[in-house]
C-alpha positions as CSV (number, residue, x, y, z in Angstrom):
1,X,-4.9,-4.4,-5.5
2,X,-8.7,-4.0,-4.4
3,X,-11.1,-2.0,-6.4
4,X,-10.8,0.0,-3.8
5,X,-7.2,1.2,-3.3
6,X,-5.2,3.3,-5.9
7,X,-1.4,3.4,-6.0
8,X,0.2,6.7,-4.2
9,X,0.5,8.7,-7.4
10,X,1.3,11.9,-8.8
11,X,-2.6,12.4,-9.2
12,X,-3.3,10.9,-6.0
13,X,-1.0,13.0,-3.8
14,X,-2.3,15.9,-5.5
15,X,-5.1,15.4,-5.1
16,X,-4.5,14.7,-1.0
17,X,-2.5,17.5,-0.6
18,X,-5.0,20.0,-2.4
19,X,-8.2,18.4,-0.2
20,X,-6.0,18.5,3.4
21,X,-5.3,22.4,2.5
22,X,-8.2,23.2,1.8
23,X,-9.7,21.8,4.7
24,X,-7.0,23.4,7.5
25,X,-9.0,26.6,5.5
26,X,-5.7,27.3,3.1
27,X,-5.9,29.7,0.2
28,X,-4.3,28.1,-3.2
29,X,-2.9,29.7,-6.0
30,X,-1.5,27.5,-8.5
31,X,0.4,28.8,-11.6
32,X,1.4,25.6,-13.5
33,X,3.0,23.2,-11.6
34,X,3.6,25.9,-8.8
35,X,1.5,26.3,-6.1
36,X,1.5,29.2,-3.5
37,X,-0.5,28.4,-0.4
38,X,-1.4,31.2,2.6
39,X,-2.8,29.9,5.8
40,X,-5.3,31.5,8.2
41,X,-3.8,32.2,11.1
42,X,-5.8,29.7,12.9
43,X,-4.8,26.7,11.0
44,X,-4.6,23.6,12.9
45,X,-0.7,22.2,11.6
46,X,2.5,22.4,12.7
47,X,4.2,22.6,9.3
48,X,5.6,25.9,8.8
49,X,3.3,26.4,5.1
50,X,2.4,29.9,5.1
51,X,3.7,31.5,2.2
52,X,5.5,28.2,1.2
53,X,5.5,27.1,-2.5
54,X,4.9,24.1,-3.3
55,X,5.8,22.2,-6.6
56,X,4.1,19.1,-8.8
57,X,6.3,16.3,-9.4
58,X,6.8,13.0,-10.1
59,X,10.0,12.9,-8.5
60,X,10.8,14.7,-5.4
61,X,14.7,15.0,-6.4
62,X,13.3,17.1,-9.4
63,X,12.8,20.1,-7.3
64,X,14.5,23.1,-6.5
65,X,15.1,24.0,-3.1
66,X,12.6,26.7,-2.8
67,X,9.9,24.4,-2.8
68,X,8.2,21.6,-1.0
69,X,7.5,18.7,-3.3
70,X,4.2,17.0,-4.0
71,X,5.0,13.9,-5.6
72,X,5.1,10.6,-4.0
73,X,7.5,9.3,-1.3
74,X,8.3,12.7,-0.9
75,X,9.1,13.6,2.3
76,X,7.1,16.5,2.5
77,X,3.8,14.4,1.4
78,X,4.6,11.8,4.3
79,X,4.8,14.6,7.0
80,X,1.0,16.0,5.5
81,X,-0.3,12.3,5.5
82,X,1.3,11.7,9.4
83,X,-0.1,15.3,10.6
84,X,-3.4,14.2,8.1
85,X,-3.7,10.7,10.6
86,X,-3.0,12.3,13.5
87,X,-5.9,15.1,13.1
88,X,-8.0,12.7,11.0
89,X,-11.0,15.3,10.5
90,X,-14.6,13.4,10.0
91,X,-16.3,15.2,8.3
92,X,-20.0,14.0,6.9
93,X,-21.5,13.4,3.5
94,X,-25.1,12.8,2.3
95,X,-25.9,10.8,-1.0
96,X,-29.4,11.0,-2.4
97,X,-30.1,9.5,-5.9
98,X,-29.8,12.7,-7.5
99,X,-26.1,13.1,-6.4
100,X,-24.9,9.9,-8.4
101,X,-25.9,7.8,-11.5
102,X,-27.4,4.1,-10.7
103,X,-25.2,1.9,-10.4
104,X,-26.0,-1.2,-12.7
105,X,-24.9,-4.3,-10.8
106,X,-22.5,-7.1,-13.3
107,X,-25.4,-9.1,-14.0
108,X,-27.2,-6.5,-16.2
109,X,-24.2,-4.3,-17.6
110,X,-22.3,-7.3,-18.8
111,X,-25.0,-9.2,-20.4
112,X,-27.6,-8.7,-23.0
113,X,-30.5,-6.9,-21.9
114,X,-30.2,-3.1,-21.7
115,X,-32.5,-1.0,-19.1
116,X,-34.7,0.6,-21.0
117,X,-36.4,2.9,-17.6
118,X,-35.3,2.8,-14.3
119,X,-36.5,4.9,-11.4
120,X,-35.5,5.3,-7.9
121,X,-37.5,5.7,-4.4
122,X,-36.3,6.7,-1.7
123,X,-38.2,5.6,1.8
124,X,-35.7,5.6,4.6
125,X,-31.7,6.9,5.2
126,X,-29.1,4.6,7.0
127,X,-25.4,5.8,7.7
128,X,-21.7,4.5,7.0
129,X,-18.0,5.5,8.0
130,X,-15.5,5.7,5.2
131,X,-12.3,6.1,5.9
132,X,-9.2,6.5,3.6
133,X,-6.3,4.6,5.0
134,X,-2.8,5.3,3.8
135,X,-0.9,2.2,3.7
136,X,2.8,2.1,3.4
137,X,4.9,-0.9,3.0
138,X,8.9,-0.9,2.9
139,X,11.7,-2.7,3.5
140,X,15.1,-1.4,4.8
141,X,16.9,-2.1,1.5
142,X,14.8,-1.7,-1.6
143,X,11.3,-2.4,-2.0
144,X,8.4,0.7,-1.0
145,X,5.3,0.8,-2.3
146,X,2.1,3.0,-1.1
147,X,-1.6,2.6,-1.9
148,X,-4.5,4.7,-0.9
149,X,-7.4,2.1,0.5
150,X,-10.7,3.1,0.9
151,X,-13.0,1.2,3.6
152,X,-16.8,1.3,4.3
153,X,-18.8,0.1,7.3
154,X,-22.1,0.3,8.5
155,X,-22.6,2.6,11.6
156,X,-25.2,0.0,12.7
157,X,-23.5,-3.1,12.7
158,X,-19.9,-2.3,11.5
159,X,-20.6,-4.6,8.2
160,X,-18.7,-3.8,5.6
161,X,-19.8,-1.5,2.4
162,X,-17.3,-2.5,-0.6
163,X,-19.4,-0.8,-3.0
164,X,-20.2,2.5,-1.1
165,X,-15.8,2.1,-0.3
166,X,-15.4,2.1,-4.0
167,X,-17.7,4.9,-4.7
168,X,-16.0,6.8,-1.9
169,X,-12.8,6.8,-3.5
170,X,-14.7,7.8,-6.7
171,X,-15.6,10.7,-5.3
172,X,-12.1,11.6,-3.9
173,X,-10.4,10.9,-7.3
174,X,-12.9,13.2,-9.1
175,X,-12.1,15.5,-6.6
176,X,-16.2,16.5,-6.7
177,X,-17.2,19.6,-5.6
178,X,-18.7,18.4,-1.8
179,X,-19.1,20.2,1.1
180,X,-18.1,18.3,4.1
181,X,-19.3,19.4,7.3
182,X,-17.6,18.2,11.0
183,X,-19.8,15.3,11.6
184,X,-20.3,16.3,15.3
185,X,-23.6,13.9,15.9
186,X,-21.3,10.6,16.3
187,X,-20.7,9.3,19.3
188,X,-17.2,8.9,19.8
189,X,-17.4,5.4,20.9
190,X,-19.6,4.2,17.8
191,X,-17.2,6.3,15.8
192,X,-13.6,4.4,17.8
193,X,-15.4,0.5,17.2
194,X,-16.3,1.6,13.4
195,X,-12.7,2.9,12.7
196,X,-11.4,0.1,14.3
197,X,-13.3,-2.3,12.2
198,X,-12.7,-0.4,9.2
199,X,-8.9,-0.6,9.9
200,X,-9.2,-4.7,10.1
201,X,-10.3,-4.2,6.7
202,X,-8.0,-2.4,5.5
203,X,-5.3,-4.5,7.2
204,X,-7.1,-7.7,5.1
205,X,-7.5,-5.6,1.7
206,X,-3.4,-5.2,1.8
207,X,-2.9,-8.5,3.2
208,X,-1.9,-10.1,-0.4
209,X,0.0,-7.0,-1.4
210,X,1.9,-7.6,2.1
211,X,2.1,-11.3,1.2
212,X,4.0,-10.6,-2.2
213,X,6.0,-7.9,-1.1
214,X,7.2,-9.9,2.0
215,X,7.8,-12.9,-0.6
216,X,10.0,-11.0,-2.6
217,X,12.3,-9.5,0.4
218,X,12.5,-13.6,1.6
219,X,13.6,-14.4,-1.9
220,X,16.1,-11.0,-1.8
221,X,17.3,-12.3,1.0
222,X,17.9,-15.8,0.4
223,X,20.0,-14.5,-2.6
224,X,22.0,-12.1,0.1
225,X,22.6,-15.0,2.4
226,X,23.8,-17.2,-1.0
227,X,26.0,-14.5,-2.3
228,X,27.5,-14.4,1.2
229,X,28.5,-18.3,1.7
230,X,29.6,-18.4,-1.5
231,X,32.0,-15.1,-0.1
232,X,32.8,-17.4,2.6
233,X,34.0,-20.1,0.7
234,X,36.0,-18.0,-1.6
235,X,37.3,-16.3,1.3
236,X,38.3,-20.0,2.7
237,X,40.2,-21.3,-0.4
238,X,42.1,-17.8,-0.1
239,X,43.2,-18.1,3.1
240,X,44.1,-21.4,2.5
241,X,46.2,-20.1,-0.3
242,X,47.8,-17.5,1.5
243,X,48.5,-20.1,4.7
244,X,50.0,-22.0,2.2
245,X,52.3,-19.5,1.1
246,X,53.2,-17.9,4.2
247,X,54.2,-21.2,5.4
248,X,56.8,-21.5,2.4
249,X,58.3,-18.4,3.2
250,X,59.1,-18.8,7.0
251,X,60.2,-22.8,6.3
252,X,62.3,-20.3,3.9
253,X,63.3,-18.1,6.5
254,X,64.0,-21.1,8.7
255,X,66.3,-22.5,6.1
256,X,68.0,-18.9,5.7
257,X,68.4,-18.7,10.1
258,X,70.0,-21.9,9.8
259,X,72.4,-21.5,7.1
260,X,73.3,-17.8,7.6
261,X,77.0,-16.8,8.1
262,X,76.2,-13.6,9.0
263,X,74.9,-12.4,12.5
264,X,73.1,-9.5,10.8
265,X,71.9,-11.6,8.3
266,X,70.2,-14.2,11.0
267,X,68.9,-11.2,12.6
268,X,67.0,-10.0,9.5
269,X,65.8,-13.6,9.2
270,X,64.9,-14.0,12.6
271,X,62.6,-10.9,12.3
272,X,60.8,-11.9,9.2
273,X,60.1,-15.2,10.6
274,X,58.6,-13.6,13.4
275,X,56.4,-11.3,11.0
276,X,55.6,-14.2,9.5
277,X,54.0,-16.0,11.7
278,X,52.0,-13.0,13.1
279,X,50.8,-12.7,9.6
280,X,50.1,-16.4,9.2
281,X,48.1,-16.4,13.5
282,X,46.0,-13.7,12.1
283,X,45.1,-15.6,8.8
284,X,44.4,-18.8,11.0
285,X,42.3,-16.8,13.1
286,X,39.7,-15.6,10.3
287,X,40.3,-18.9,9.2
288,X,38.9,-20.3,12.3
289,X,36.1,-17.7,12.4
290,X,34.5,-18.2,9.2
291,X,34.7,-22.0,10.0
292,X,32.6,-21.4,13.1
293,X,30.4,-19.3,10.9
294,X,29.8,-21.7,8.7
295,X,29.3,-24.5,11.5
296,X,26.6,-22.3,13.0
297,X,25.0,-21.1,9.8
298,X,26.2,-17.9,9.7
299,X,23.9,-16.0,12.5
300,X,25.5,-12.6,12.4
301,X,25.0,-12.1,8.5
302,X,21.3,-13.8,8.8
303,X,20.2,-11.0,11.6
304,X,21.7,-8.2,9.4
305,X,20.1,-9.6,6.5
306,X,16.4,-10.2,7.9
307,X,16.8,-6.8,9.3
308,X,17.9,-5.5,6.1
309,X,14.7,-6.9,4.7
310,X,12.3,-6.9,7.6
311,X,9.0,-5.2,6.3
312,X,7.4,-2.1,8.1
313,X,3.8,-1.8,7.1
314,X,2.4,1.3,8.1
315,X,-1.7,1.8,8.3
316,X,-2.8,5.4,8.6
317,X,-7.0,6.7,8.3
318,X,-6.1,9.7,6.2
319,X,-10.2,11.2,6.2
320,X,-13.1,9.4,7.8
321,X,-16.0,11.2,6.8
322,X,-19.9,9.9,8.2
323,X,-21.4,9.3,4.7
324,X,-25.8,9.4,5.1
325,X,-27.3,7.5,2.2
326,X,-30.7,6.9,0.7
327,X,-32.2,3.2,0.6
328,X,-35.2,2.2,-0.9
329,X,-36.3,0.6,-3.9
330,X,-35.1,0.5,-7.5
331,X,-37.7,0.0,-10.3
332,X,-36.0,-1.5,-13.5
333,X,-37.3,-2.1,-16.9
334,X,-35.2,-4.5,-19.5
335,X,-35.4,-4.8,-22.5
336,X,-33.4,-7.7,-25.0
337,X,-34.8,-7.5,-28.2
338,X,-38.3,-7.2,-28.6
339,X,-39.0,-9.0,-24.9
340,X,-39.3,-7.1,-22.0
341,X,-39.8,-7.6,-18.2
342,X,-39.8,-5.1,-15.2
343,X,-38.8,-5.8,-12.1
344,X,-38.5,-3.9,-8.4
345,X,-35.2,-4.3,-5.9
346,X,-33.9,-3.3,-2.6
347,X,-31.4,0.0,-3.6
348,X,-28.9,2.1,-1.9
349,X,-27.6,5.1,-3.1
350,X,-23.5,4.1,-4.0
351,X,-23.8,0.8,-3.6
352,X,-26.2,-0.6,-6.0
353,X,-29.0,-3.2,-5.9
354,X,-28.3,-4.9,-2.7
355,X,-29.3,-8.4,-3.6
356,X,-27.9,-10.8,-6.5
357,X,-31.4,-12.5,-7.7
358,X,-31.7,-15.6,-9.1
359,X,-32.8,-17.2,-12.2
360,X,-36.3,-17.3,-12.3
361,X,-36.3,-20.8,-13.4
362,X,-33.5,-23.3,-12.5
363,X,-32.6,-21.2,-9.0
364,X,-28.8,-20.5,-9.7
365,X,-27.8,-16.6,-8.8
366,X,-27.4,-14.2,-11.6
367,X,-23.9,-12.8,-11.9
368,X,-21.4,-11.2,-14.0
369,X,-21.3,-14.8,-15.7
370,X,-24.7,-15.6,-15.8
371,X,-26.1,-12.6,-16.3
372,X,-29.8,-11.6,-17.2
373,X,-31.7,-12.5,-20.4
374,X,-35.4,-12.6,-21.2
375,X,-37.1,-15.7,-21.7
376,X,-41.1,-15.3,-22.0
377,X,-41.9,-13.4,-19.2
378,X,-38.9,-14.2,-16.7
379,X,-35.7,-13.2,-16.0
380,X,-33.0,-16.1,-16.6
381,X,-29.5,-16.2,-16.5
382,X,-27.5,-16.4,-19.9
383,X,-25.1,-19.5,-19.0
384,X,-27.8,-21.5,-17.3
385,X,-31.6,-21.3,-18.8
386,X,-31.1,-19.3,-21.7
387,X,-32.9,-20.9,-24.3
């Protein structure tokens, strides 16, 4: 999983269900786990939720019938998160640095030196579409599993923003008090191109998650089609048992039609023979069926099967909200020890310093594993000129 998705749980849906209420302008009254919810008369949904109550679980079969249940795979959250994609509401969102806290980038807050002052300017604004995408992947016969991704592009060029993505979803698991307003100003199409991209992202964030799950149902499956030869062949030596025996008992019959004395007697014979054999045609005929099974590798059971294990991924934009955030620059003073150095770089308001810089003396880029020391007056990277 990204840093940018979260598994579809309790908290999560929640936390989805409160924000898409509130937003179709729903009043909320929660008394523990309970929640009652009145609608304006106005509200844009087709679900039938004024004066429904609604109930926090972790498993829909926990609840009573009285209530709708919040909890995931529920099927009341998966009709809110269809209705949810088909409305998808943008709404917009500004971000100036006195909304959040810097951001220190992995090549200061996992090494040594510790920023002693820091202070942010702000000189121009530039715009991005988040989106959250619902992403569900199942198979027919057991495996589900839902994540919440968040996605970021640039309005500008449709480049993608994993930083501002993961402060995004940040902000919608804090559940922070925002006011988001219809972000009228976008032009649709700019808006259709920069969903669309942020969808191919999301599509490539799950990919792996799609990759193991489809692994697993191949494996699952492979252990279906196993269990069902080895049926087959159990089946086989059965029917070749019960041939076997049905053939005693009509040469049986035949020796009792042939030495009977009696007319009623042969009769009786004759009919058992003749059941017999019916019995014995019909074994044969399975018989011959599973061997033509087996010659053409059983292609009835391996179409149920894949069906029975096919994968359905579903990808569904949840909220795409028009986020306007402050760039400019970031002024940094470090301090290890009793050595200091300050230093100025490009900033964005949740997304961080927007460059990785280098060691100042050998060249190689500063990271989470080379982060920043002080040597004399520059800054160098811990696992390549730190002396």
């Amino acid at each position: 999983m990204t840093d940018a998705a979260v598994p579809v749980t309790e908290q999560a849906v929640e936390q989805f269900v409160e924000d898409y209420l509130v937003s179709l302008g729903a009043e909320i009254r929660k008394e523990g786990n309970r929640w009652s919810v009145l609608l304006p008369d106005d509200a844009e949904t087709t679900l039938e939720l004024d004066d429904a109550v609604l109930e926090v679980a972790p498993d829909p079969d926990e609840v009573g019938q009285d209530a709708f249940a919040i909890a995931p795979e529920s099927e009341f959250v998966e009709r809110l998160i269809d209705e949810a994609a088909e409305r998808t509401p943008v709404g917009s969102m500004m971000l100036t640095g006195d909304d959040l806290e810097v951001r220190l980038p992995p090549w200061i807050a996992e090494g040594p030196a510790e920023v002693s002052e820091h202070a942010f300017t702000p000189y121009y604004d530039r715009r991005a579409l988040c989106a959250l995408v619902h992403v569900g992947i199942e198979t027919v016969s057991e495996y589900q599993t839902e994540e919440l991704v968040s996605v970021a592009v640039d309005l500008n060029s449709n480049d993608e923003r994993p930083r501002l993505a993961e402060t995004y979803l940040e902000l919608f698991e804090a559940s922070l008090d925002r006011t988001l307003e219809e972000g009228g100003s976008l032009d649709e199409t700019d808006l259709s191109e920069s969903l669309e991209a942020a969808m191919s992202i999301a599509e490539r964030e799950v990919s792996s998650t799609v990759r193991e799950v489809r692994e697993r149902a191949t494996r699952a499956a492979e252990v279906d089609l196993d269990e069902y030869r080895q049926f087959v062949r159990q089946r086989r030596e059965e029917l070749d048992d019960d041939i076997r025996r049905l053939t005693r008992r009509i040469d049986d019959a035949n020796d009792t039609i042939d030495d009977a004395t009696d007319q009623q007697e042969r009769v009786d014979a004759l009919r058992k023979r003749k059941e017999l054999r019916a019995e014995r045609d019909d074994l044969r005929s399975e018989q011959e069926k599973l061997a033509a099974e087996i010659r053409d590798g059983f292609p009835e059971e391996r179409r149920e099967i894949r069906d029975r294990h096919s994968l359905t991924v579903r990808l569904q934009p949840v909220a795409v909200t028009t986020v306007t955030y402050e760039r400019g620059d970031l002024d940094v003073s470090l301090r290890v020890d009793d050595a200091s150095a300050s230093r100025s770089y490009p900033y964005a308001v949740g997304i961080g310093i927007m460059e990785n810089p280098a060691c100042e003396q050998c060249g190689r880029e500063l990271s989470g594993e080379n982060a920043a020391t002080i040597s004399g007056e520059s800054l160098v990277g811990t696992a390549c000129c730190e002396r």
